[in-house]
N, C-alpha and C positions, 0 to 999 in steps of 0.2 A: 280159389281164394281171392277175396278183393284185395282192397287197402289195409295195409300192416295188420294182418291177422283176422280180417271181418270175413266173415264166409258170407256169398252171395246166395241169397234163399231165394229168389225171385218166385216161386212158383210155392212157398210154403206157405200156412196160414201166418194171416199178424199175430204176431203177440199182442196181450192187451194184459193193461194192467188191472187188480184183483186184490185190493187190496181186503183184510180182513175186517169181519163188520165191529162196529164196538163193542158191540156186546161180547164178542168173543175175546176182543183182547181185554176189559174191562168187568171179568164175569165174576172173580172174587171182589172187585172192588161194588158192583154195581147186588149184589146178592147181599152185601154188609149195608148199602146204602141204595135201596132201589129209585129209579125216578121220578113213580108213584106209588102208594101204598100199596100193598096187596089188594087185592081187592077192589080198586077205583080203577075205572077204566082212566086209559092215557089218551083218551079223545078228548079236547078241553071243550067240546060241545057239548059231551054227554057226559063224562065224570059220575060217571055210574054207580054205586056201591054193588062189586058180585061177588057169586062164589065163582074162583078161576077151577076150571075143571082140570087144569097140568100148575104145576108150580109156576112156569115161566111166563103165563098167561097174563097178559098189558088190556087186552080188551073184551070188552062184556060181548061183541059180537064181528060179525065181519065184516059189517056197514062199517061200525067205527074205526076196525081196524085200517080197510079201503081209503078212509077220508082221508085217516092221521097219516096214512102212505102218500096220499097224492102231498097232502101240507108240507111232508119232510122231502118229496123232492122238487116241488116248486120252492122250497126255499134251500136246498142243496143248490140247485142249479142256478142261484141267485150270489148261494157262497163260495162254489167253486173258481169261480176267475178270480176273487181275489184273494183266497187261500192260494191260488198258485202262485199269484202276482208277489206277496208275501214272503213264499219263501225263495221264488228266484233271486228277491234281491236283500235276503235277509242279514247274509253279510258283506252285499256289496258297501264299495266305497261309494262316499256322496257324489250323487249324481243324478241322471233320469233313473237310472233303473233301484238306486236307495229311493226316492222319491215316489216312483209308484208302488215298491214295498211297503211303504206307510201307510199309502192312500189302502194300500189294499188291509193293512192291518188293521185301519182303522174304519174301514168298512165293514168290514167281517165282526170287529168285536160291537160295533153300532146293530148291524144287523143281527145279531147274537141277542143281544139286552132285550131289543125291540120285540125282539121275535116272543122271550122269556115273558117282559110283559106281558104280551098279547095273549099268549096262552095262557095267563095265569089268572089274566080278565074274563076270558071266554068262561074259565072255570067258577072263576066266583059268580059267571050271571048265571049257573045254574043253581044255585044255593050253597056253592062249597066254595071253601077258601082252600084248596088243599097246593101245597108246593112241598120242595126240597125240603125245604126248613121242616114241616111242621108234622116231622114223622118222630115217633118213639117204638123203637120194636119191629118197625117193617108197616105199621099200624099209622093210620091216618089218626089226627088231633085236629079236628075244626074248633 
């Protein structure tokens, strides 16, 4: 035993944290309101209209799927330091560490907008306007 109760693992794997992906904690809510229409690929490159061959199918192929993968973790990897930053000091008192909880809240929710924009531009320069909003049914509305 180490200190007050820590057993010493020296020679065990790390643990690592795993957290669960959204889509699974989010799956009745995200099947009531999906993120693109059925149908419309979720690459704001190609915004495709297909037939998904499984219900749970986002992309017309696996180029697009590839892309929209690399997109989501160059910008994960841009959001994570200040999601952490956020909430170490979420309920600190005023201070340095309240002060870069802001910075980082307020980075995150910047980089959040910007990002939405962006993807929503890419999508209309292929001829579609398609976003959150403009579903009835699971069904795109251009």
């Amino acid at each position: 035993m180490g200190m007050q109760g820590q057993v010493l693992c020296a020679n065990a794997p790390a643990a690592h944290f795993d957290a669960e992906p959204f889509h699974v904690i989010a799956e009745s809510e995200l099947a009531a309101q999906p993120l693109v229409a059925v149908g419309v690929c979720l690459d704001p490159f190609c915004s495709a209209q297909f037939v998904p061959s499984r219900p749970w199918q986002r992309y017309c192929s696996a180029a697009c799927r590839k892309r929209d993968e690399a997109e989501f973790r160059r910008i994960g990897q841009k959001a994570a330091p200040a999601l952490l930053a956020w909430q170490m000091g979420r309920y600190a008192r005023p201070g340095p560490l309240a002060d870069l909880s802001r910075v980082g809240r307020n980075y995150y929710s910047r980089l959040a907008a910007d990002w939405l924009r962006d993807r929503r531009a890419r999508s209309s320069q292929n001829g579609r306007v398609v976003d959150i909003k403009s579903f009835q049914d699971g069904k795109a509305t251009e």
